[in-house]
VOTI-524487 format. One record per residue (C-alpha): residue number from 1; residue in one letter; y, z negated, x negated. Coordinates in steps of 0.25 Angstrom, whole numbers, plus 5000, padded with zeros to 4 digits. Each point is the difference from the previous one (the first is absolute). Layout:
<vexdrens>
pos, code, v, w, u
NUM, A, Y, Z, X
...
</vexdrens>
This chain:
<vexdrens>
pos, code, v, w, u
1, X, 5082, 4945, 4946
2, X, 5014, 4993, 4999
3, X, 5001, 4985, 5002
4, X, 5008, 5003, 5016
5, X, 4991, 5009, 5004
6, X, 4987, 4993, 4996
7, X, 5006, 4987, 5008
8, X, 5001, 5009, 5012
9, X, 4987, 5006, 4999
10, X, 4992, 4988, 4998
11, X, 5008, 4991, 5011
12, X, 4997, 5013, 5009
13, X, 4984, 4998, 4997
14, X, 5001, 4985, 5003
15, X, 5006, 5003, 5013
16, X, 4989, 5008, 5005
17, X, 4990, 4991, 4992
18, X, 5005, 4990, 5008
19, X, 4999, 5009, 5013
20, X, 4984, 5002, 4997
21, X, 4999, 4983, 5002
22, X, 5003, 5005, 5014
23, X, 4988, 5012, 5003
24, X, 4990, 4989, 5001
25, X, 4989, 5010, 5006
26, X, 4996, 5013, 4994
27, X, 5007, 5010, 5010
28, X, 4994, 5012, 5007
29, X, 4999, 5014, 4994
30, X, 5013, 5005, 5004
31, X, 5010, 4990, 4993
32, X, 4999, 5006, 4985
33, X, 5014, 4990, 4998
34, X, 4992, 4986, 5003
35, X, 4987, 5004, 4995
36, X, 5006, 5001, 4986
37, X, 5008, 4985, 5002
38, X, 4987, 4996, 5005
39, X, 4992, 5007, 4986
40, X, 5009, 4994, 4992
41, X, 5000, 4986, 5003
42, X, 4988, 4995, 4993
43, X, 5000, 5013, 4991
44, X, 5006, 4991, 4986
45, X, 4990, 4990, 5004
46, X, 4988, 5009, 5000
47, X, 5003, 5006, 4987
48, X, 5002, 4987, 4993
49, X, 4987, 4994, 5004
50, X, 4992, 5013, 4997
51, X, 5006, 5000, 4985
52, X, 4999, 4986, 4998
53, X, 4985, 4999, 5007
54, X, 4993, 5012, 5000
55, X, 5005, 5011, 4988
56, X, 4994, 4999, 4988
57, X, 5013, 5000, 4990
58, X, 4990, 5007, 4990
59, X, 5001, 5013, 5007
60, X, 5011, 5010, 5003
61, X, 5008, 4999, 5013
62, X, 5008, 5010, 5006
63, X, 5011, 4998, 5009
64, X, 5001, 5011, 5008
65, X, 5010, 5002, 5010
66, X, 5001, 5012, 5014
67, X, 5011, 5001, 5009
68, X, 4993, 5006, 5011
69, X, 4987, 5008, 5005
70, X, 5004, 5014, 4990
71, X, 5003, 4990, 4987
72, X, 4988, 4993, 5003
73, X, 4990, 5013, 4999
74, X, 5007, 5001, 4986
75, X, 4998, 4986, 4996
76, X, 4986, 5001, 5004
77, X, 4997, 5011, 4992
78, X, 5006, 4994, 4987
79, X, 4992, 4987, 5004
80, X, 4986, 5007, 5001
81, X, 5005, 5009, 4988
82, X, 5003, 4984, 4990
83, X, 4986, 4996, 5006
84, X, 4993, 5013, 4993
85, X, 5008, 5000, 4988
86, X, 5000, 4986, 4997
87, X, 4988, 4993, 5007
88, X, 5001, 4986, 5003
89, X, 5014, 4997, 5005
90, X, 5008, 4992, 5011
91, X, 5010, 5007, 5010
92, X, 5010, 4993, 5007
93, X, 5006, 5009, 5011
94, X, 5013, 4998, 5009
95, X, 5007, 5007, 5011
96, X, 5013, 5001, 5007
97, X, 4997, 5008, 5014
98, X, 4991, 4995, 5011
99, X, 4996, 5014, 5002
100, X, 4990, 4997, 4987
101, X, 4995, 4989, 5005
102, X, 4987, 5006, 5001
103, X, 4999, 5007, 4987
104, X, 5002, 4986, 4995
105, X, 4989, 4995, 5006
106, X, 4990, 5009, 4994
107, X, 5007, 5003, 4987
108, X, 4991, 4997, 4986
109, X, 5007, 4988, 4997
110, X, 4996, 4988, 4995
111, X, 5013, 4994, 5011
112, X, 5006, 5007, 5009
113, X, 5013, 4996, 5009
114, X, 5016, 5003, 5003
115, X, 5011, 4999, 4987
116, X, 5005, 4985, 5001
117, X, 5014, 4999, 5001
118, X, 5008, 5005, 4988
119, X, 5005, 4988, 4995
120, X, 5002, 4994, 4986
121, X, 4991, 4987, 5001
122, X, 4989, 5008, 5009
123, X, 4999, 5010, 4991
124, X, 5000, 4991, 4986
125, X, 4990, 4993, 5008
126, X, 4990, 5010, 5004
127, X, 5002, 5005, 4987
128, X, 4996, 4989, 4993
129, X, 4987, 4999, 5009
130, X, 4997, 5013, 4997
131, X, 5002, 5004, 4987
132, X, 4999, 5016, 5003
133, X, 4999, 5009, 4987
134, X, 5009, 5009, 5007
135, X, 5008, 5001, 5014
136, X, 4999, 5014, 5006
137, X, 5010, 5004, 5011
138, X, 4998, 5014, 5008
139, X, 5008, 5011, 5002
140, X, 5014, 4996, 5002
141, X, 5000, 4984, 5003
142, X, 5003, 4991, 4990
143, X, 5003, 4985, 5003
144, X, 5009, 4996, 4991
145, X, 4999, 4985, 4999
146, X, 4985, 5002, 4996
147, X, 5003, 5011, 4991
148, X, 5010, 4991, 4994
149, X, 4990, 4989, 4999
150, X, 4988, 5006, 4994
151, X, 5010, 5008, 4989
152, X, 5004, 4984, 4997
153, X, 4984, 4997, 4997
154, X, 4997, 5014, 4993
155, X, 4992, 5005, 5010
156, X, 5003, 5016, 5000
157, X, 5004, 5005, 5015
158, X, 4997, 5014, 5002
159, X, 5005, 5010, 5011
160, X, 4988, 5008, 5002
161, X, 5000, 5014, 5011
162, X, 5016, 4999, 4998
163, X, 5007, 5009, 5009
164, X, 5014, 5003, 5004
165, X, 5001, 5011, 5009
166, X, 5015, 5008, 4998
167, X, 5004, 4994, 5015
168, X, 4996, 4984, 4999
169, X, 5010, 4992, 5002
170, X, 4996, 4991, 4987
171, X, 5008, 5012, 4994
172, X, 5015, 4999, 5008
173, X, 5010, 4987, 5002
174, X, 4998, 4989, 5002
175, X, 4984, 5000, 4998
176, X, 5002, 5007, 4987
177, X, 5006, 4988, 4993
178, X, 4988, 4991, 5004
179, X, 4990, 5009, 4996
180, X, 5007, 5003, 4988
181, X, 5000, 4986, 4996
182, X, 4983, 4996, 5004
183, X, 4996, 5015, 4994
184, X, 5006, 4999, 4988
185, X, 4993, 4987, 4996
186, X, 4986, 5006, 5002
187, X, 4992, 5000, 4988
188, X, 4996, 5013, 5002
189, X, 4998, 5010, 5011
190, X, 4987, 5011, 5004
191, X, 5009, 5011, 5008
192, X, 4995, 5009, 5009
193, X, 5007, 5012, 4995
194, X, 5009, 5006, 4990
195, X, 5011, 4999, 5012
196, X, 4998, 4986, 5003
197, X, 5000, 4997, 4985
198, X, 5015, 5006, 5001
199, X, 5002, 4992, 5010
200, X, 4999, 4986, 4994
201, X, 5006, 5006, 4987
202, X, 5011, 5000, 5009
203, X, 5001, 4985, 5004
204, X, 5001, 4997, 4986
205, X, 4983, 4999, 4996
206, X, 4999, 5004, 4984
207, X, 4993, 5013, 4999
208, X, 4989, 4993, 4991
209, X, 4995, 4991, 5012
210, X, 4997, 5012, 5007
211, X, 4987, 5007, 5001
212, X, 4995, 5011, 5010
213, X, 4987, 4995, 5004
214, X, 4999, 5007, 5015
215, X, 4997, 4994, 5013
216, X, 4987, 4991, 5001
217, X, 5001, 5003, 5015
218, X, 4993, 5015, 4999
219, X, 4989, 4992, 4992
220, X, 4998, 4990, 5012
221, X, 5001, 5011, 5009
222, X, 4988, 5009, 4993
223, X, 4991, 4985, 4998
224, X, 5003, 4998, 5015
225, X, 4995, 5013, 5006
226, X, 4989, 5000, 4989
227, X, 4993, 4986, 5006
228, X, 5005, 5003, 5015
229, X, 4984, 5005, 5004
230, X, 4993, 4987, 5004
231, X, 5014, 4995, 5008
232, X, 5000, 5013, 5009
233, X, 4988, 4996, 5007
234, X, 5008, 4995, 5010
235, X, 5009, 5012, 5003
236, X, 4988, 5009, 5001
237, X, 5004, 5005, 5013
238, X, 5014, 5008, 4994
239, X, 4989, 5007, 4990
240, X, 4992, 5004, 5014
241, X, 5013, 5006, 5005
242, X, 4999, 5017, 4999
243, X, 5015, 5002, 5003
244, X, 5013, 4998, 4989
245, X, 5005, 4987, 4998
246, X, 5013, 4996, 4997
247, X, 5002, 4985, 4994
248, X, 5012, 4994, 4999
249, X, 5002, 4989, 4991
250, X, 5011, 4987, 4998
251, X, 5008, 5008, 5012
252, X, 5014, 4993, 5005
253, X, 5006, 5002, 5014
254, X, 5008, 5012, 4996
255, X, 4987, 5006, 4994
256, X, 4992, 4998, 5013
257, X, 5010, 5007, 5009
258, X, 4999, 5011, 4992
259, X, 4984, 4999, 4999
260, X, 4996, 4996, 5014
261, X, 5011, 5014, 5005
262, X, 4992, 5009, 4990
263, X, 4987, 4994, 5004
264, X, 5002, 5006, 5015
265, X, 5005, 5015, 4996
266, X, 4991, 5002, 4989
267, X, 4989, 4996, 5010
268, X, 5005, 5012, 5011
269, X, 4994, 5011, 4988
270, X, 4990, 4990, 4994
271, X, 4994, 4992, 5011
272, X, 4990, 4993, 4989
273, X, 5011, 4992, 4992
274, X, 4997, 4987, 4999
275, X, 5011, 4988, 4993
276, X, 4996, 4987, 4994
277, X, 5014, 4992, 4999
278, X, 5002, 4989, 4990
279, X, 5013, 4992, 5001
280, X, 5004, 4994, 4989
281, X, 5002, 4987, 5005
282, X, 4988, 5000, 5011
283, X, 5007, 4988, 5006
284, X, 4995, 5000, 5016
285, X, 5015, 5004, 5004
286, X, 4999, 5012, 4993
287, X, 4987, 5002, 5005
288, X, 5003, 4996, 5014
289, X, 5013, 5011, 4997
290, X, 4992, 5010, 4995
291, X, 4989, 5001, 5012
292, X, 5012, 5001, 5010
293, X, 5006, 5011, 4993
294, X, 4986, 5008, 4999
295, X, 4997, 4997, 5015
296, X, 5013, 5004, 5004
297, X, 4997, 5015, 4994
298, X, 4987, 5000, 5007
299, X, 4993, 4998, 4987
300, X, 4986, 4993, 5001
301, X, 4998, 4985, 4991
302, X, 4992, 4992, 4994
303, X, 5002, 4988, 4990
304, X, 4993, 4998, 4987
305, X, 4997, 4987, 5005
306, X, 4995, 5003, 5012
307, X, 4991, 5011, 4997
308, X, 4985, 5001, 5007
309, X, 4988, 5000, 4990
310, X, 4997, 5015, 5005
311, X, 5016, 5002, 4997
312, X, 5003, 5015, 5001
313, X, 5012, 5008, 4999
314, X, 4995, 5009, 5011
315, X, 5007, 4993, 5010
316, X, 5012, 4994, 4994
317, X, 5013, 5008, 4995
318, X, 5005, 4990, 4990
319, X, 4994, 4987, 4991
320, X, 5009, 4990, 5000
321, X, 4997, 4993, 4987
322, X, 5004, 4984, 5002
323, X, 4991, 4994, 4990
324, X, 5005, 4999, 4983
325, X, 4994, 5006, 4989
326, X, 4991, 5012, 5007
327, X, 5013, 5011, 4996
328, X, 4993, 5006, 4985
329, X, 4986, 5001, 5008
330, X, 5006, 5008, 5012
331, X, 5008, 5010, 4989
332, X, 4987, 5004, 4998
333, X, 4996, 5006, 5012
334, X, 5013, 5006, 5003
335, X, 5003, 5015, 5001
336, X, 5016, 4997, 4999
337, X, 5005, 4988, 4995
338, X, 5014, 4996, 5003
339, X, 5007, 4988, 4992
340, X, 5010, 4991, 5008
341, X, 5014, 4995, 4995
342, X, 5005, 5013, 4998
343, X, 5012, 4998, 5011
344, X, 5004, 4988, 4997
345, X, 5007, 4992, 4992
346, X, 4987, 4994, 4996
347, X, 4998, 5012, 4990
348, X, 4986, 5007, 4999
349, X, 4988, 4992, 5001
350, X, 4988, 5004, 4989
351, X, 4995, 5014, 5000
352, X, 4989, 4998, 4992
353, X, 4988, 4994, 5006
354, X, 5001, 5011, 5009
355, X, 5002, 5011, 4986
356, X, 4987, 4994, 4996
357, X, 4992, 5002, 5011
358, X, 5003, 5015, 4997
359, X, 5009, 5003, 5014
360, X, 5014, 5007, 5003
361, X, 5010, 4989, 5001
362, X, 5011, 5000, 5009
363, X, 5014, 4992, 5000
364, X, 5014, 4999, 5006
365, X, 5013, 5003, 4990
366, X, 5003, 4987, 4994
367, X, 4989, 5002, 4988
368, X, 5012, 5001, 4988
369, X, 4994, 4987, 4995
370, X, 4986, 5002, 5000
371, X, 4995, 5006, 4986
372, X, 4986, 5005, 5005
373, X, 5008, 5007, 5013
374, X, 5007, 5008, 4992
375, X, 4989, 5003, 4991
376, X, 4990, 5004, 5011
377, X, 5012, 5010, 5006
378, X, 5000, 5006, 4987
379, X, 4986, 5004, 4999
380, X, 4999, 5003, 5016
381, X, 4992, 4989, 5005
382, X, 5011, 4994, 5009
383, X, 5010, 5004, 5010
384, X, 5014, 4996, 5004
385, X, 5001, 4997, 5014
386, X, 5013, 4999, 5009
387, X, 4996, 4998, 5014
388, X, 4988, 5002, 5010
389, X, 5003, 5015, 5001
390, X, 4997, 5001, 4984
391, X, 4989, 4991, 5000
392, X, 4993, 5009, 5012
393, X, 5006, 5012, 4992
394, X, 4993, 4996, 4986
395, X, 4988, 4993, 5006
396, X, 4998, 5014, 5009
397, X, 5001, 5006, 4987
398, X, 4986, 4992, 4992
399, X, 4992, 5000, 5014
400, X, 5001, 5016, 4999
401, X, 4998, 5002, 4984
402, X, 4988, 4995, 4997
403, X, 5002, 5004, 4986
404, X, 5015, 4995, 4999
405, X, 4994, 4986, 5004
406, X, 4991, 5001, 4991
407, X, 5009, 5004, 4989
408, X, 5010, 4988, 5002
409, X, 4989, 4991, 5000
410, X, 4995, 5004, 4987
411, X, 5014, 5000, 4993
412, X, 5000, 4984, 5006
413, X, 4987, 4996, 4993
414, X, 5007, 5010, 4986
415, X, 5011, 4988, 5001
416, X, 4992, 4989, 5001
417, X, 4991, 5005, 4989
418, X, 5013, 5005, 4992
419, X, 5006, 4986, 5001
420, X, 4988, 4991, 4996
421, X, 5002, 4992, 4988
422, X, 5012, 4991, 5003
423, X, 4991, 4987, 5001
424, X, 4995, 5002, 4985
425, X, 5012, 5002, 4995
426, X, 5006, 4988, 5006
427, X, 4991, 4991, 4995
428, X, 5003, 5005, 4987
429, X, 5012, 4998, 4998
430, X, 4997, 4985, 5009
431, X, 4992, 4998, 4986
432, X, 5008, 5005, 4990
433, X, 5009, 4989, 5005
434, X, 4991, 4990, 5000
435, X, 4994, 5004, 4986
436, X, 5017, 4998, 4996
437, X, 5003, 4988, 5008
438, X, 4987, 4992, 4994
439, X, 5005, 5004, 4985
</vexdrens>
């Protein structure tokens, strides 16, 4: 980073780290923008006085840092994958997003909490309290101040699940030169693919820093739908449902007008359709929006929240999810799935959960960035989706094939099993650089 554009960067950072002194109160659901200032505010403080007070500087510590909900399924799988390999260790984990708040909380981490501000004294100082053996970013975001400031002590920084999809603006003007300038300086980088390996040859990564080591999410995806049994205990009711089931996961707005239109012509054929709806953001106006739109097409609902002990889908047309954390487990009863962000410029959400828990997945046109997507396509376990009448059209399509159905959820559980491995292979080459860095 040039010396101007790191004295803009970090005078921006201090702006909004002054801003946070202002959120004095933790704010509701709905404001992702202040619950991160309010995260951050004692987030330095809280990693100082755990490496100063409780880590034991005899054992290894990771630093592992997630953007968001999807990086952080990946992070979690290399986590749980250094705990097996390696036994006794310490993880340090820190986020960017409010929306992973919640993984957060119950990731197995010795400390949890929100990526301080990216400043040069913060970041010498948390480093100098923590004394990580090696600083781990995910997927595509790399800090450059903390890169910068573990290279100074020797402490390797390693790019792990790295991915580039063909269309992310990391790749065009102006973002290109930015990311040119953090990527490059990365130890080392575990890319998803041969394509994404192209990619951050592109921005000037040595090809000798590069290894293909696959995406750790289809690991996290498998564990997570092999340990779901105990947790759908709760949901029994969906499993008592006769009729199909069309779950629809990490929707946006566009999505849901697309979903709830569908909803009402499928059910003219098949009167025995059910929906469960999961926003991705299951904030109370969404919620609030999402009830009006169903009502207003005479559709029958009742919140996840709300739901009677005796709950049965007998009596209601849609489940309106408004509760984190349940979106894996519902996958599992699903007939259909259907991943949001496909019509947005949020890009598509993951597609896996819903591939391992062996159903035909469904999702809107913007998918180009989306590795998995492209790979379910290919061996028919998804459909491309362009508007309600298609959706009615394909889902028309499984509820009378029982064998086509079948056939696509079988070639979804072929990709899982067919991509398992990347969390191995990651923390393989994680060691090989230790192994280097301590000789």
């Amino acid at each position: 980073m040039t010396l101007l554009a790191n004295l803009i960067y970090q005078s921006f950072l201090r702006i909004l780290q002054i801003a946070s002194r202002f959120v004095v109160t933790k704010p509701k659901r709905s404001s992702k923008v202040l619950r991160g200032l309010y995260g951050r505010k004692q987030a330095c403080k809280k990693l100082i006085d755990w490496g100063e007070t409780l880590a034991d500087p005899s054992t290894l510590t990771f630093w592992i840092h997630a953007s968001s909900v999807g990086e952080a399924l990946q992070a979690r799988s290399v986590a749980e994958g250094l705990r097996r390999r390696l036994g006794d260790i310490q993880i340090v984990f820190t986020i960017f997003s409010a929306s992973a708040e919640k993984i957060a909380e119950h990731f197995p981490s010795e400390v949890s909490t929100y990526l301080p501000w990216d400043l040069t004294r913060d970041m010498a100082d948390i480093l100098d309290a923590l004394c990580p053996s090696a600083v781990l970013f995910t997927q595509r975001e790399v800090w450059p101040i903390l890169n910068e400031q573990a290279r100074i002590r020797g402490i390797p920084t390693i790019l792990v699940a790295g991915t580039l999809s063909y269309d992310a603006k990391k790749l065009h003007l102006p973002w290109r030169l930015s990311t040119s300038l953090t990527v490059r300086k990365v130890n080392f980088i575990g890319a998803i693919s041969e394509n994404d390996s192209d990619r951050f040859e592109s921005l000037g990564v040595h090809k000798d820093q590069i290894r293909i080591t696959g995406d750790p999410a289809v690991d996290s995806a498998q564990d997570r739908t092999s340990f779901l049994g105990d947790q759908q205990s709760n949901l029994s009711f969906l499993g008592r449902w006769k009729g199909a089931l069309i779950v629809a996961g990490s929707t946006w707005n566009l999505d849901e007008e697309i979903l709830v239109s569908a909803l009402v012509e499928i059910r003219t054929v098949h009167p025995e359709v059910r929906m469960v709806l999961v926003p991705h953001e299951v904030f109370p106006v969404n919620i609030d929006r999402l009830t009006r739109r169903c009502i207003d097409r005479g559709l029958r609902i009742m919140r996840f929240s709300d739901r009677p002990k005796n709950a049965s889908m007998d009596i209601v047309d849609v489940l309106l999810v408004d509760v984190m954390g349940v979106l894996p487990e519902l996958y599992a009863f699903a007939t259909v799935a259907y991943v949001g962000g496909g019509f947005g410029e949020e890009g598509l959400h993951s597609v896996l959960e819903p591939a391992a828990a062996g159903v035909p997945i469904l999702f809107g046109p913007n998918y180009k960035g989306s590795l998995a997507a492209h790979g379910l396509l290919g061996q028919g376990a998804a459909r491309v989706v362009l508007d309600s009448d298609g959706m009615c059209s394909v889902v028309g399509e499984f509820l009378s094939n029982s064998d086509e159905l079948l056939k696509a959820g079988r070639n979804a559980l072929g990709y899982i099993e067919k991509n398992l491995g990347a969390t191995d292979k990651t923390i393989d080459l994680i060691c090989e650089i230790l192994e280097t860095s301590n000789h």
